[in-house]
C-alpha positions in Angstrom: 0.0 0.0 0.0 3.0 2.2 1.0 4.6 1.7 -2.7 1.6 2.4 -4.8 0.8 5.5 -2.5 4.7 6.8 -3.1 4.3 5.7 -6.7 1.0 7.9 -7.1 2.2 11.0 -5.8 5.7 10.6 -7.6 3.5 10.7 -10.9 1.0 13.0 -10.2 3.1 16.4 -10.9 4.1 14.1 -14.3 0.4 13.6 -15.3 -0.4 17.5 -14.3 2.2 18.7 -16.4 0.8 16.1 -19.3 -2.9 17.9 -18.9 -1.0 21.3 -19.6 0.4 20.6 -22.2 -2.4 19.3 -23.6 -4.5 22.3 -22.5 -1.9 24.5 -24.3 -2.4 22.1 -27.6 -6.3 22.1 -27.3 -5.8 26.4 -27.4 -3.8 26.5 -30.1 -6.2 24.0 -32.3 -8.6 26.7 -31.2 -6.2 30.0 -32.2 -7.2 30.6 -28.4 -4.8 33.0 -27.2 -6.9 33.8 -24.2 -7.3 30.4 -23.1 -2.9 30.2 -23.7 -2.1 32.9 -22.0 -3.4 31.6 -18.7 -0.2 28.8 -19.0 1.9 31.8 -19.7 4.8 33.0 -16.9 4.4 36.6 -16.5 7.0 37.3 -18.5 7.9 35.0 -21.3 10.3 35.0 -24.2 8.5 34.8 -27.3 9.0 34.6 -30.7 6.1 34.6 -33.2 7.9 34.0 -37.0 10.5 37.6 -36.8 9.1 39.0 -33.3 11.0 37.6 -30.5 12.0 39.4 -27.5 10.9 38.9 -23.9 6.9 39.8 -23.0 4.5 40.4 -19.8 1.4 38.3 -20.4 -0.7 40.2 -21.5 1.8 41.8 -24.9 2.2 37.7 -25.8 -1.6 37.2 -25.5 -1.5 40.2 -27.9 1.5 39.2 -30.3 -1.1 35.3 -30.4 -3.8 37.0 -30.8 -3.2 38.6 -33.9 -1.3 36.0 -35.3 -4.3 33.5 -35.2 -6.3 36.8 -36.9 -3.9 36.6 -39.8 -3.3 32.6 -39.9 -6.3 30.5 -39.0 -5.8 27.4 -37.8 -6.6 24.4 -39.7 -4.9 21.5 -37.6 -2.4 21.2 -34.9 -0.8 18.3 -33.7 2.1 18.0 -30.9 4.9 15.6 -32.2 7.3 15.9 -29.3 6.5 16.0 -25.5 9.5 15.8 -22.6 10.7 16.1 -19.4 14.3 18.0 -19.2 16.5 17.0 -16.9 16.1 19.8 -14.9 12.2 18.6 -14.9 11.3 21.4 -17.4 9.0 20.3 -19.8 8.3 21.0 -23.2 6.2 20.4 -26.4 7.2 20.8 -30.0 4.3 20.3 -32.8 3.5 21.5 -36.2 1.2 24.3 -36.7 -0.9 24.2 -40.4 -2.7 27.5 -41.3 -4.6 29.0 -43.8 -1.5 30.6 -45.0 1.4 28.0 -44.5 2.7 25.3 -41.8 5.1 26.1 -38.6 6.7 24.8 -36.3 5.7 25.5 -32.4 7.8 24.6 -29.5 6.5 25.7 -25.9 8.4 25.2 -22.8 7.0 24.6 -19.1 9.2 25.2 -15.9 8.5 25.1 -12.0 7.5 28.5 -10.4 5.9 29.0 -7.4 4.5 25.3 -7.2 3.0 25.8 -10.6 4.4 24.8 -14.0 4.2 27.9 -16.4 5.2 28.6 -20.1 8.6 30.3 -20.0 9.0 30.1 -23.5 6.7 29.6 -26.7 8.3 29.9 -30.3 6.1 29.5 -33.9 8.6 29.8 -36.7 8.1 28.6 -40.0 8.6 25.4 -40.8 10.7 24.9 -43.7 10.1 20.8 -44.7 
């Protein structure tokens, strides 16, 4: 009884980390960047194709939001999902649109007892 209780709450921070990055992928199918930004730190590096630079919140719900004006979404699907070694997590995908395909990669770290996107990138993807 011990080792299955030890066992469950060793993977429950795994499986809660899992559900966000699925959350995150469920938003972007939508071109949701409300429902994004509330996995966002509150300040994140972002680069969205030749914007990058670091953001508060609410600029990279802005910098989203009017790049899911100008590319609606067709389909998204997450090809990659980890855990770093430094328990960071992260997500890479591909991103098709009405006007092309890209590449999105968001990463997840630890603050404040809550995993947050530190980092989100869609560049164009060049395959």
């Amino acid at each position: 009884m011990k080792t299955l209780l030890a066992f469950l709450l060793f993977i429950s921070p795994l499986a809660a980390t899992a559900d966000i990055i699925d959350d995150i992928a469920t938003a972007i199918r939508k071109g949701n960047s409300k429902e994004i930004s509330k996995f966002l730190a509150e300040n994140i590096d972002i680069k969205v194709l030749d914007k990058e630079s670091i953001y508060s919140r609410a600029q990279a719900e802005l910098i989203l939001k009017d790049f899911f004006a100008k590319h609606q979404v067709q389909e998204f699907t997450v090809i990659r999902k980890s855990q770093t070694k430094n328990e960071a997590q992260f997500a890479i995908g591909t991103l098709k649109t009405s006007t092309g395909n890209y590449r999105v990669h968001y990463l997840l770290k630890m603050s404040t007892g809550t995993n947050t996107v530190t980092q989100f990138r869609i560049e164009n993807n060049d395959e």
